[in-house]
LOKE-166680 format. One record per residue (C-alpha): y, z, x; residue number from 1; residue in one letter. Coordinates in Angstrom, 1 decimal, padded with zeros to 4 digits. Layout:
! LOKE-166680
r v=Y	w=Z	u=X	n=NUM	res=A
...
! end
This chain:
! LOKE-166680
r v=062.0	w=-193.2	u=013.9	n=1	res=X
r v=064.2	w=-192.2	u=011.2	n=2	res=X
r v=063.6	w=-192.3	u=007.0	n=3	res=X
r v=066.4	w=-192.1	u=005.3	n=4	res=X
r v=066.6	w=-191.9	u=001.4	n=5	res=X
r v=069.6	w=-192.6	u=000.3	n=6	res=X
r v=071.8	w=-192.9	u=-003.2	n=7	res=X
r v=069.9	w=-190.1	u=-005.1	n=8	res=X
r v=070.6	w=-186.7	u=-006.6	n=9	res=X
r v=069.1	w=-184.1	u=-004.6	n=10	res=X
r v=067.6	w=-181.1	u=-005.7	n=11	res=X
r v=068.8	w=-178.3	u=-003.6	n=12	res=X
r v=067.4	w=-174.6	u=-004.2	n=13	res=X
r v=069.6	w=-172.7	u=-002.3	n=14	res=X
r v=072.0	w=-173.9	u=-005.0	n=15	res=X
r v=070.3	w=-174.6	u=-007.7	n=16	res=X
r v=071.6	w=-177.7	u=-008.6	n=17	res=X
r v=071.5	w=-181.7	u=-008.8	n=18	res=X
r v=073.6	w=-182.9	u=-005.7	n=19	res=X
r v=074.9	w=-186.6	u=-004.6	n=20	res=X
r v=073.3	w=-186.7	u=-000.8	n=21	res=X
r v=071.4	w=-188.7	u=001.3	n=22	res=X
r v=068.0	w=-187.1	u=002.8	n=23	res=X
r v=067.5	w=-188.0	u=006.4	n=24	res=X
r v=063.3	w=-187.5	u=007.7	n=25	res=X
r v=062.2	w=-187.3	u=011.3	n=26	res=X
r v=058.9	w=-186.7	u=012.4	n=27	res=X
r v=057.6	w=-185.8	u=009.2	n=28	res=X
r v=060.5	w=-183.2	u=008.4	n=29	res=X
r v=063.7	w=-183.2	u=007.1	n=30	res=X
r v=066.3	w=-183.0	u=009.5	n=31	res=X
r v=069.4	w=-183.2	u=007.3	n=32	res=X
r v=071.8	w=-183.3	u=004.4	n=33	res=X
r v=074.8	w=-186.0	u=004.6	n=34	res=X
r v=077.4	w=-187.4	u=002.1	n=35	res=X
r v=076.8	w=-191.0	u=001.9	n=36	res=X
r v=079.8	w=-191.8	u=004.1	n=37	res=X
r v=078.9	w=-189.5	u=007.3	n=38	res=X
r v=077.3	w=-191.5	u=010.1	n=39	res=X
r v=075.3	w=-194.2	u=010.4	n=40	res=X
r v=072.0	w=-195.1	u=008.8	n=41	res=X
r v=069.8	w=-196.2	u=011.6	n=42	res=X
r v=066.2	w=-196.0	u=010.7	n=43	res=X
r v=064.6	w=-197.1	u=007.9	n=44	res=X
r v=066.4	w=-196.9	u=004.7	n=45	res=X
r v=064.6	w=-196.3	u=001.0	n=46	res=X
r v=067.5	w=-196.8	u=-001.7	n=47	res=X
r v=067.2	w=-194.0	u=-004.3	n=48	res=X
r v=070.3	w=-195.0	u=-006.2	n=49	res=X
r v=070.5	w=-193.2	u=-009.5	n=50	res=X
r v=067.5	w=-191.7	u=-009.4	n=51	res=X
r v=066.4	w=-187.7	u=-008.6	n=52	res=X
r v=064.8	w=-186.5	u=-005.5	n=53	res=X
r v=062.9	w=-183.3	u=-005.6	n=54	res=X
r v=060.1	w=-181.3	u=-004.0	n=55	res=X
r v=056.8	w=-182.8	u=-003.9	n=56	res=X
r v=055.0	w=-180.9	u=-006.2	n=57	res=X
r v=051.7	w=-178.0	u=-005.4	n=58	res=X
r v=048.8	w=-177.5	u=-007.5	n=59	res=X
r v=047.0	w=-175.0	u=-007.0	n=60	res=X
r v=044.2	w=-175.0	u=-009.3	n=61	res=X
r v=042.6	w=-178.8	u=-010.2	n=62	res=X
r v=039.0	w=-180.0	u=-010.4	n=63	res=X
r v=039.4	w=-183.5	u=-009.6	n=64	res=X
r v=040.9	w=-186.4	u=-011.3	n=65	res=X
r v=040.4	w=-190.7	u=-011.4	n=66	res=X
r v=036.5	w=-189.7	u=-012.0	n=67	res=X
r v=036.1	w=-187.8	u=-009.6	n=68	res=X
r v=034.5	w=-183.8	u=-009.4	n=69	res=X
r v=035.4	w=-181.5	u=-007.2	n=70	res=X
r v=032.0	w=-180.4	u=-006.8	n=71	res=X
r v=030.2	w=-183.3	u=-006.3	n=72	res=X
r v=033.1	w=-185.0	u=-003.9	n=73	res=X
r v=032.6	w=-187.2	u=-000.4	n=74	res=X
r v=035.3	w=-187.1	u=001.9	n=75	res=X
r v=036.2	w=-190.3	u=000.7	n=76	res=X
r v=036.0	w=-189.3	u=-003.1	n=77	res=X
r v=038.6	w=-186.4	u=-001.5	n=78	res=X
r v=040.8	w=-189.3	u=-000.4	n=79	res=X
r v=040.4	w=-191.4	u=-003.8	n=80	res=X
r v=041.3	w=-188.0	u=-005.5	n=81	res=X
r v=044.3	w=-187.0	u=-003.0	n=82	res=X
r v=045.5	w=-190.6	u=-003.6	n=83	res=X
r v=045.8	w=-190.3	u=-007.1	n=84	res=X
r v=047.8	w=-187.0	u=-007.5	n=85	res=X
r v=050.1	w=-188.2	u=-004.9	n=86	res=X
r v=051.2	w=-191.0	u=-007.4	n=87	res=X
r v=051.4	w=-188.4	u=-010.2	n=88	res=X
r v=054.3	w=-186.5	u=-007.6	n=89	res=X
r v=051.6	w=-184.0	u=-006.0	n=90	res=X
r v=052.3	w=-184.0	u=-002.3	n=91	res=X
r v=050.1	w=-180.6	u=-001.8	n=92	res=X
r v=047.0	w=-178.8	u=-003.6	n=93	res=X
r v=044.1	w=-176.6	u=-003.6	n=94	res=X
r v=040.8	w=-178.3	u=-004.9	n=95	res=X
r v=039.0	w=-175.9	u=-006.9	n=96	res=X
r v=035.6	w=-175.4	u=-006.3	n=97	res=X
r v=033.6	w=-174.4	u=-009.7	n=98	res=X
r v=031.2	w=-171.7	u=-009.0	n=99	res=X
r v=027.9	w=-173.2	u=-008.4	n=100	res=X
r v=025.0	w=-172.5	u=-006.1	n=101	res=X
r v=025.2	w=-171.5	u=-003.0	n=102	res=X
r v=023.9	w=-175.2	u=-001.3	n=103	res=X
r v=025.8	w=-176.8	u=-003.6	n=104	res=X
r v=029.5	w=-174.9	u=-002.9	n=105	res=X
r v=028.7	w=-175.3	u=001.2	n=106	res=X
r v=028.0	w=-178.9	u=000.8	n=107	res=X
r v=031.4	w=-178.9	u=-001.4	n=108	res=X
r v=033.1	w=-177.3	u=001.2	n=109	res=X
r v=031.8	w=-179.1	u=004.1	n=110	res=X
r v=033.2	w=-182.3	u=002.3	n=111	res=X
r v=036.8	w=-180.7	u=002.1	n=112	res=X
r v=037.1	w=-179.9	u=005.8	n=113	res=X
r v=036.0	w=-183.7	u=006.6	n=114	res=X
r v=038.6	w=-185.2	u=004.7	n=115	res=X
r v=041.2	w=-183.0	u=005.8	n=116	res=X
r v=040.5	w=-184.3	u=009.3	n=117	res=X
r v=040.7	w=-187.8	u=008.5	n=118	res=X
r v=043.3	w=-187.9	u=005.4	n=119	res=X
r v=046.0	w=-190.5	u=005.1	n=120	res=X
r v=048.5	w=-191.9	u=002.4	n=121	res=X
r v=047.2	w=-189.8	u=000.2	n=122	res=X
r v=048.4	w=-185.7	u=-000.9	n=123	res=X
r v=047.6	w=-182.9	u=001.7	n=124	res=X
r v=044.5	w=-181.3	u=000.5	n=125	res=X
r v=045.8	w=-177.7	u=002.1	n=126	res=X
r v=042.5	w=-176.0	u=001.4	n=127	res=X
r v=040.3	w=-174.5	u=-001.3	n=128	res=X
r v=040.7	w=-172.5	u=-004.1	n=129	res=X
r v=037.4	w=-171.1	u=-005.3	n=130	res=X
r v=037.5	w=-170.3	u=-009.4	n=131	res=X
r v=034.4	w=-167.4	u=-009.2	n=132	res=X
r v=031.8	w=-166.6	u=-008.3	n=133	res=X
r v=032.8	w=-162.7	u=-008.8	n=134	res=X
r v=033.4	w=-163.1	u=-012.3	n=135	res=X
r v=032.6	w=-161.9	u=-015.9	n=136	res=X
r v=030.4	w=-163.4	u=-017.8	n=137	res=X
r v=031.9	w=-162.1	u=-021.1	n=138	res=X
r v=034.5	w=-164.4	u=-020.1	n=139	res=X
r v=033.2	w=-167.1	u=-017.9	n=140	res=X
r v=034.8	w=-170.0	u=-020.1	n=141	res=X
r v=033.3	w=-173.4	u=-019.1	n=142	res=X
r v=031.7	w=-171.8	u=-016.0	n=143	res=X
r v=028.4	w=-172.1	u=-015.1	n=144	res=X
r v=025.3	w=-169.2	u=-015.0	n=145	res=X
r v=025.8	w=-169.0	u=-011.1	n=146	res=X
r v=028.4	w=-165.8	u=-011.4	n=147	res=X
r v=027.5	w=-162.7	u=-009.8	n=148	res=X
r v=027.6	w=-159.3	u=-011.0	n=149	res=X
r v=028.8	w=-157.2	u=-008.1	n=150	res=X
r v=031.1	w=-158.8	u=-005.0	n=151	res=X
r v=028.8	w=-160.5	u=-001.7	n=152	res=X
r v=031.1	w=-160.4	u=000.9	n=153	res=X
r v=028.9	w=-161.7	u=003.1	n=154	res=X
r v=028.6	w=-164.5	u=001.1	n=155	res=X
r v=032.3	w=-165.1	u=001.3	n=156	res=X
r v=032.1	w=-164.7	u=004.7	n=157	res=X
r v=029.9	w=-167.8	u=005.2	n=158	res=X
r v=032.1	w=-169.8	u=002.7	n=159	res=X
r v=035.1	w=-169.0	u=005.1	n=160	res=X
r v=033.1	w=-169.6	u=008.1	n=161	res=X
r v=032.1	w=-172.8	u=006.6	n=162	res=X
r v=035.5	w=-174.0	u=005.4	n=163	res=X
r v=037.5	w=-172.9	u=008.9	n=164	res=X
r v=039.6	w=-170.4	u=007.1	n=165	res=X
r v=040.4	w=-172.9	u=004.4	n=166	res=X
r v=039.8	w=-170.8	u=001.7	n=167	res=X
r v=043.1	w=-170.4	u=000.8	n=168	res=X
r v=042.7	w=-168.6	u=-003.0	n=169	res=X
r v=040.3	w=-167.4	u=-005.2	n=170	res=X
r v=039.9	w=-165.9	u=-008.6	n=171	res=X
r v=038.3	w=-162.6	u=-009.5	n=172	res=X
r v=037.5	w=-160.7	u=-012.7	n=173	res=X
r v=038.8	w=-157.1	u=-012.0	n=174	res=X
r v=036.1	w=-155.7	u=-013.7	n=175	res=X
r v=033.4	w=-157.0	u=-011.6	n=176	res=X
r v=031.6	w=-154.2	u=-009.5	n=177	res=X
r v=034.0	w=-153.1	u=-006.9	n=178	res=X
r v=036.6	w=-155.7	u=-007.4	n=179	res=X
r v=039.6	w=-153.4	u=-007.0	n=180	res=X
r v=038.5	w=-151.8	u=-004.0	n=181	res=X
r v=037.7	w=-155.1	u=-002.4	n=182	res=X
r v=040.8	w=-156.8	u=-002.1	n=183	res=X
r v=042.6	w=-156.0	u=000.9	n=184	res=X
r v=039.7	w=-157.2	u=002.7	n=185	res=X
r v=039.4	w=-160.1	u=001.0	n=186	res=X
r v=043.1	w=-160.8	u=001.7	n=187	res=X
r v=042.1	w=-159.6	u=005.1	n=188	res=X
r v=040.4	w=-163.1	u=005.1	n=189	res=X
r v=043.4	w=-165.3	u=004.5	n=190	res=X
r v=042.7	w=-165.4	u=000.8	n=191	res=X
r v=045.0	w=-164.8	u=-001.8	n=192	res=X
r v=043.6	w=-163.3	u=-005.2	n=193	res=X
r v=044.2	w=-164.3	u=-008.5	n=194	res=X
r v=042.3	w=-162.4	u=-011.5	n=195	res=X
r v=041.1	w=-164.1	u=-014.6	n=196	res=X
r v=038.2	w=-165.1	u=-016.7	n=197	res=X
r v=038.3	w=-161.1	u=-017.3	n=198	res=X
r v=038.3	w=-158.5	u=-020.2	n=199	res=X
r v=039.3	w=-155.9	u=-017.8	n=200	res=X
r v=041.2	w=-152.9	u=-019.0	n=201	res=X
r v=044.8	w=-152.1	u=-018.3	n=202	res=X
r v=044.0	w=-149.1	u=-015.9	n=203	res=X
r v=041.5	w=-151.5	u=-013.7	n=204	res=X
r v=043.2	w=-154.7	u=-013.9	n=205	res=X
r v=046.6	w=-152.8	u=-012.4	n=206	res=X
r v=044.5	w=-151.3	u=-009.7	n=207	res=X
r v=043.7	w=-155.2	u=-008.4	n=208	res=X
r v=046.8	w=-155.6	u=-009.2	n=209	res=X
r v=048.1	w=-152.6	u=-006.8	n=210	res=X
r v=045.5	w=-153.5	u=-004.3	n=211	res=X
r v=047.2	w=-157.1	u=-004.0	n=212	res=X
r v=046.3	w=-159.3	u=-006.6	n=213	res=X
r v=049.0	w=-161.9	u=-006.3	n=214	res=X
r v=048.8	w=-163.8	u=-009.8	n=215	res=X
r v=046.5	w=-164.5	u=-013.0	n=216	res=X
r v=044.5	w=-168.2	u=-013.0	n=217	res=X
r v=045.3	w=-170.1	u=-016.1	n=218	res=X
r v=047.2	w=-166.9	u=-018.2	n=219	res=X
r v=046.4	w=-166.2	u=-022.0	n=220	res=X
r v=042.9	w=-168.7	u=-021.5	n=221	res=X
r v=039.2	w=-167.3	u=-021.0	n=222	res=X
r v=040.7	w=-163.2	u=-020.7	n=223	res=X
r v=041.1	w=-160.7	u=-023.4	n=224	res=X
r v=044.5	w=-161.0	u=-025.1	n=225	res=X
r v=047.2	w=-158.0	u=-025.2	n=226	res=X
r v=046.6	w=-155.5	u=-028.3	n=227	res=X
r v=049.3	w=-152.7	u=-029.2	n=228	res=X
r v=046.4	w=-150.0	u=-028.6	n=229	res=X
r v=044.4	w=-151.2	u=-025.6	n=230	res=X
r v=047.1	w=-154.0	u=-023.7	n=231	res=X
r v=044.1	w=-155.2	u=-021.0	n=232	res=X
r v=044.8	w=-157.4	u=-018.4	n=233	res=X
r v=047.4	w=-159.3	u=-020.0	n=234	res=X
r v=049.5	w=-156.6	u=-020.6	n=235	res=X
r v=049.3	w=-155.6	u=-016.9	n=236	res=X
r v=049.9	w=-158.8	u=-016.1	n=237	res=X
r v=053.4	w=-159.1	u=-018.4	n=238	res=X
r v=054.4	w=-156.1	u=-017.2	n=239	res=X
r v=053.9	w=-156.7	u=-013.5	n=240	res=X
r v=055.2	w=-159.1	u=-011.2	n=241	res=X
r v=052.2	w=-161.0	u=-010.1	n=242	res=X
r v=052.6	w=-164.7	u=-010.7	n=243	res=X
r v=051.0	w=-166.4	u=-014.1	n=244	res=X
r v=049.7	w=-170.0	u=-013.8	n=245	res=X
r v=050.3	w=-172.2	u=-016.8	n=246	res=X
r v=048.5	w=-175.2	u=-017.7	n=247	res=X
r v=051.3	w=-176.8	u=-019.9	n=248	res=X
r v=049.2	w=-179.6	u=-021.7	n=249	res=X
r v=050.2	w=-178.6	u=-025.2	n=250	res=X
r v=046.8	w=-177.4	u=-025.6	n=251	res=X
r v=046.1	w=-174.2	u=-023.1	n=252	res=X
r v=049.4	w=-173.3	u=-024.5	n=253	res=X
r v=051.1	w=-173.8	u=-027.9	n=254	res=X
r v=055.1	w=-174.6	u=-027.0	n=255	res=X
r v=056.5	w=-171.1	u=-028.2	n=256	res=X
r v=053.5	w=-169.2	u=-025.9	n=257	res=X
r v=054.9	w=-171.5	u=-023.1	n=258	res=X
r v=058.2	w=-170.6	u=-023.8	n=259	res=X
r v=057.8	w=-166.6	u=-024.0	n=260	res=X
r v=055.8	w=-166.2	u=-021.1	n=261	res=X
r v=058.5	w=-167.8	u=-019.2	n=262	res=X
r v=061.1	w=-165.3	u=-021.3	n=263	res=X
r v=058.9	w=-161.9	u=-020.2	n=264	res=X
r v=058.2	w=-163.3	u=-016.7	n=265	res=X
r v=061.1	w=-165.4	u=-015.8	n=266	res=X
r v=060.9	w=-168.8	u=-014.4	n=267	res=X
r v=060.6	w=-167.7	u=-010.7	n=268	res=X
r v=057.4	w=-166.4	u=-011.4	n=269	res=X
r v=055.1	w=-168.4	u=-013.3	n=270	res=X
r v=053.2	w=-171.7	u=-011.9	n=271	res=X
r v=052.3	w=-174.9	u=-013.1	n=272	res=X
r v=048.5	w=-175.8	u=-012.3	n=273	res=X
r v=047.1	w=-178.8	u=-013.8	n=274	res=X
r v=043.2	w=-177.2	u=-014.2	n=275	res=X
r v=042.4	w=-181.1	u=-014.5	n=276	res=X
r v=038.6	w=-182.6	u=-014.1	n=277	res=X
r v=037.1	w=-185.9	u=-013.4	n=278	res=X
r v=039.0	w=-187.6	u=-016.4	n=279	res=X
r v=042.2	w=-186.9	u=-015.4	n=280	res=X
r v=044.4	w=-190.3	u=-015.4	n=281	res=X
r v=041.5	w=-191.8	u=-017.7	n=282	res=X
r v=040.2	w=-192.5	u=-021.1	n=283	res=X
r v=038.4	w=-190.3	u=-023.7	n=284	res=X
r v=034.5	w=-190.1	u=-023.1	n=285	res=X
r v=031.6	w=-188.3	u=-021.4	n=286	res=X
r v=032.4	w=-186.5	u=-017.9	n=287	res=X
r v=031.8	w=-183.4	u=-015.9	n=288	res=X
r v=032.9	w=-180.7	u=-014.1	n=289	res=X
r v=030.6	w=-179.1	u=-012.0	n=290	res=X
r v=027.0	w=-179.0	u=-013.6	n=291	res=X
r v=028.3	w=-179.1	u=-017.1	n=292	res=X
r v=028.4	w=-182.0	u=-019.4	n=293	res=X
r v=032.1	w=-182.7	u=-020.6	n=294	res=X
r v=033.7	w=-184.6	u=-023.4	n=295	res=X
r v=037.0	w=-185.7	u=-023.9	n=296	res=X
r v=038.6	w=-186.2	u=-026.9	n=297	res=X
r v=042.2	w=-187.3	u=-027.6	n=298	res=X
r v=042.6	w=-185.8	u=-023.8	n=299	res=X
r v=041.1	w=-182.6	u=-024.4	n=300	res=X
r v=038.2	w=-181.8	u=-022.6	n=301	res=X
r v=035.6	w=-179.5	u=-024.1	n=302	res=X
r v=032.1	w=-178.8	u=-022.9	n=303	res=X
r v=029.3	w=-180.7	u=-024.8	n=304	res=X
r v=027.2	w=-177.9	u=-025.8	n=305	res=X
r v=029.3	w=-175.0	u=-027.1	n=306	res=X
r v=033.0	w=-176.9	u=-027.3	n=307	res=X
r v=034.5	w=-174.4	u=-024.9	n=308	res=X
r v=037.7	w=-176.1	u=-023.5	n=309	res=X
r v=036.9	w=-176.8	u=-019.8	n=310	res=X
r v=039.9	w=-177.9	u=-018.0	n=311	res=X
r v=042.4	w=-180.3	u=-018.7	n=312	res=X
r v=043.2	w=-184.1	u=-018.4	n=313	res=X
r v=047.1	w=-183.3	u=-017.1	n=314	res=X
r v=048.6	w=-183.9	u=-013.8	n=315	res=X
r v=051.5	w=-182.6	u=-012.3	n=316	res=X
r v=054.0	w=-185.1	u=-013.5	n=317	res=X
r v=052.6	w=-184.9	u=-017.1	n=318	res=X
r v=053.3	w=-181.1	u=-016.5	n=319	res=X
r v=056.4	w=-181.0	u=-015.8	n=320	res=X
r v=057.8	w=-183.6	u=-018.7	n=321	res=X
r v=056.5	w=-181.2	u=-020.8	n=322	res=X
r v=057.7	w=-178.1	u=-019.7	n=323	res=X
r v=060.9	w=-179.4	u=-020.2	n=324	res=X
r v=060.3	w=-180.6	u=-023.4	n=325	res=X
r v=058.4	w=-177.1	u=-024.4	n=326	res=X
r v=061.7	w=-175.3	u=-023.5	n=327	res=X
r v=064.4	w=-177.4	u=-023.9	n=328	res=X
r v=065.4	w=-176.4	u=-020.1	n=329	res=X
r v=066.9	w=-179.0	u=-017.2	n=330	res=X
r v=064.9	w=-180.2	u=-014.8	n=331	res=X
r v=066.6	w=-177.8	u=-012.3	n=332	res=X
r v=065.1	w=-175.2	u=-014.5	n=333	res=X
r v=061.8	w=-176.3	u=-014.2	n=334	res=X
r v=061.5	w=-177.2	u=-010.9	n=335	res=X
r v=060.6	w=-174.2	u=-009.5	n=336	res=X
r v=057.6	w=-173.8	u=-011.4	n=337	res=X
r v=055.7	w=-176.9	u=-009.8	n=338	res=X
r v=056.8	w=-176.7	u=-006.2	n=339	res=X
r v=058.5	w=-173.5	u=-004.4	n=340	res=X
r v=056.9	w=-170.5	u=-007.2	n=341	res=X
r v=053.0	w=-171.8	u=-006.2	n=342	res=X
r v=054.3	w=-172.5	u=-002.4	n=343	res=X
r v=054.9	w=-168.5	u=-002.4	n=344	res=X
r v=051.8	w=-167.6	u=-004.4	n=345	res=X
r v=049.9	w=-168.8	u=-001.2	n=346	res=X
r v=052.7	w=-167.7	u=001.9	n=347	res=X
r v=053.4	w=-171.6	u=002.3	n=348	res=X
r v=057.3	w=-171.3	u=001.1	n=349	res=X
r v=058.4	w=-171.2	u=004.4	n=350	res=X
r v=057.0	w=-175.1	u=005.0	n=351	res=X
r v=057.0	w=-176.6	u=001.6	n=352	res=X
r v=057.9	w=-176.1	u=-002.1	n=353	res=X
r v=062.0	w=-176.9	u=-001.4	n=354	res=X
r v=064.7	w=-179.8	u=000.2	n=355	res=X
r v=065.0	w=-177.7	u=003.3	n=356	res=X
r v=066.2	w=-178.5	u=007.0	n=357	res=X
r v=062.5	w=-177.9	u=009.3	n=358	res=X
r v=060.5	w=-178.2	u=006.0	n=359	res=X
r v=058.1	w=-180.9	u=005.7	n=360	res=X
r v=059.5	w=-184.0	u=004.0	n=361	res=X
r v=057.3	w=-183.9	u=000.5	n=362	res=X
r v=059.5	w=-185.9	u=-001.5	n=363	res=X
r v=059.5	w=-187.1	u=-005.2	n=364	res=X
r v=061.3	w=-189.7	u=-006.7	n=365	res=X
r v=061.8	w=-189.8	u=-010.6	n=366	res=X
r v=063.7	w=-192.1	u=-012.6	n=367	res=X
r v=066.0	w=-190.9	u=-015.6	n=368	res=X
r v=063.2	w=-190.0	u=-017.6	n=369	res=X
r v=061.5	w=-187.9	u=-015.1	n=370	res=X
r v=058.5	w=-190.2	u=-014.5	n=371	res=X
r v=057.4	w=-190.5	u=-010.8	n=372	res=X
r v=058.1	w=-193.6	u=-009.3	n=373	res=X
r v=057.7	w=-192.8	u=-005.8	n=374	res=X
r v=055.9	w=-190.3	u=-003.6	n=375	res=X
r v=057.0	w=-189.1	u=000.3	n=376	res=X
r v=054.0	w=-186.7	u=002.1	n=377	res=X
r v=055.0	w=-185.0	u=005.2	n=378	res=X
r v=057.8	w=-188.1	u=005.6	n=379	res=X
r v=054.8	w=-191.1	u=004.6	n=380	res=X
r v=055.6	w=-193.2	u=001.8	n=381	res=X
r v=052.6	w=-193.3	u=-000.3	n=382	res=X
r v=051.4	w=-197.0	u=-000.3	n=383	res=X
r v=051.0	w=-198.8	u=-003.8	n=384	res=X
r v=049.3	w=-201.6	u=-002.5	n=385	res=X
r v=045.4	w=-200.2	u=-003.8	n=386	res=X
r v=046.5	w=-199.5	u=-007.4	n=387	res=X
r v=043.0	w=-200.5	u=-008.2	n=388	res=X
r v=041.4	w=-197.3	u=-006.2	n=389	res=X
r v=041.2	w=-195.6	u=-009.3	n=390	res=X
r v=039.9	w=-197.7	u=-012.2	n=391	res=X
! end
């Protein structure tokens, strides 16, 4: 059975550019590019007609969303969740596992690899991105006391045992005990690094770097910031080529920080995450993320007891509206950032994050104004018909 959708402007990486084709999906993949007068249409036909198709988009660092936690998710709250996102344009993503105990993160993780099993119409949940627990207190941000001072690999071990390899990223404070030296067997596992919630040093953060570190979790939030004399972690991260995640919510980020990190980096290596928790897609109130108490206040989340910023209320098609209204860039531009830049953070480019022949069909549809309207995973139309299932 064929999908074919038809009448739009495609986004096509290889050339960087907006063109007039019509997107042809068999077995879950795309199988080709035509102008609309080659061949014949048989199959079913989904009429695009002035409107742009584009990557589905990859997040690669989110706690949850329609009030829902990461770490306190069923399999169904999984599929609630994975629904959700794939109606803000997210056809793929990582759920982020705040550090917590180790019962609690098995049971997590447990949860994840049943719903992967059993998902449908809803975004691939890829794997799991756990945010700690080797990292430094100085700078744990709106993490919990569960962090650990020096690396248990052994531990990891039976996190990766427990998830069936699923643990697809994690995030590390280069200063922690032994970090540097760790990370090629950590990557040995199948885990990408990213370093953060750190005040590392520029010598030590540039040996995780060396080591393999492949990009910095939410850059310029809960690490030491760059100083003439001592440049830290940020500066070996603006001087390197390591990916930077960027939660573009207008308040991780003020517009002109958005805007020169892109500048010094260039716009094939930064990443959009969302860093979203429970509230994500609702109103102001009381929430949580993890064991903390959250509150939400014109959409920005702080914890209860100290007023920490933990996480955001932004999804992926929130995200990338506003990168483009940050920099004043096309949507051409900006793509990259929210599908094929996190797709090669985690070795997944050459399946998703671009309109490719063999790739799997995650499709986005947006209207003129950018706003998601509909939503392809692996060649499934997402289904509208429970707009309820998040209330």
């Amino acid at each position: 059975m064929k999908t074919w959708i038809t009448g739009g402007y495609i986004y096509r990486l290889d050339k960087k550019r907006m063109e007039r084709k019509d997107l042809c999906i068999e077995d879950g993949k795309i199988s080709g590019f035509f102008s609309p007068w080659e061949g014949a249409r048989d199959g079913e036909i989904y009429d695009a007609k002035g409107k742009y198709v584009v990557p589905g988009f990859i997040d690669l660092h989110t706690h949850g969303g329609c009030g829902i936690d990461v770490n306190a998710a069923s399999k169904e709250d999984f599929q609630k969740i994975g629904y959700f996102f794939a109606k803000q344009g997210t056809t793929t993503w990582l759920c982020s596992i705040l550090t917590d105990t180790e019962e609690r993160t098995i049971a997590c993780i447990r949860e994840v690899i049943a719903h992967k099993k059993e998902n449908e119409n809803c975004a691939n949940l890829l794997g799991i991105h756990l945010e700690g627990p080797f990292l430094s207190s100085q700078y744990k941000g709106a993490m919990p006391e569960f962090l650990l001072k020096k690396p248990d690999m052994d531990l990891l071990e039976r996190y990766q045992m427990e998830a069936e390899g699923n643990i697809r990223y994690i995030t590390v404070s280069p200063e922690v005990e032994d970090i540097p030296q760790l990370i090629p067997q950590i990557r040995e596992m199948g885990i990408t690094i990213s370093v953060g919630h750190s005040g590392a040093d520029y010598e030590t953060s540039w040996k995780c770097i060396k080591q393999g570190a492949r990009a910095c979790t939410h850059t310029f939030n809960a690490m030491g910031l760059f100083h003439q004399h001592r440049p830290g972690l940020m500066g070996a991260v603006l001087e390197s080529d390591i990916y930077c995640e960027a939660i573009c919510d207008g308040k991780h980020l003020h517009p002109g920080t958005v805007r020169m990190l892109l500048k010094v980096k260039g716009y094939d290596r930064v990443a959009a995450v969302t860093d979203s928790i429970m509230a994500a897609g609702l109103p102001d109130g009381k929430y949580k993320l993890g064991v903390n108490d959250v509150v939400v206040e014109h959409g920005d989340a702080k914890l209860e007891a100290t007023g920490v910023r933990a996480g955001s209320t932004l999804t992926t098609g929130q995200a990338l509206i506003n990168f483009m209204k940050f920099t004043g860039k096309d949507l051409e531009d900006i793509l990259p950032l929210l599908t094929i830049n996190p797709a090669k953070i985690i070795g997944e480019d050459s399946r998703i994050g671009s309109l490719e022949e063999g790739k799997d069909a995650d499709v986005v549809i947006l209207d003129q104004k950018y706003n998601v309207t509909d939503t392809f995973v692996k060649g499934n139309k997402i289904q509208k018909e429970g707009e309820k299932i998040c209330r």
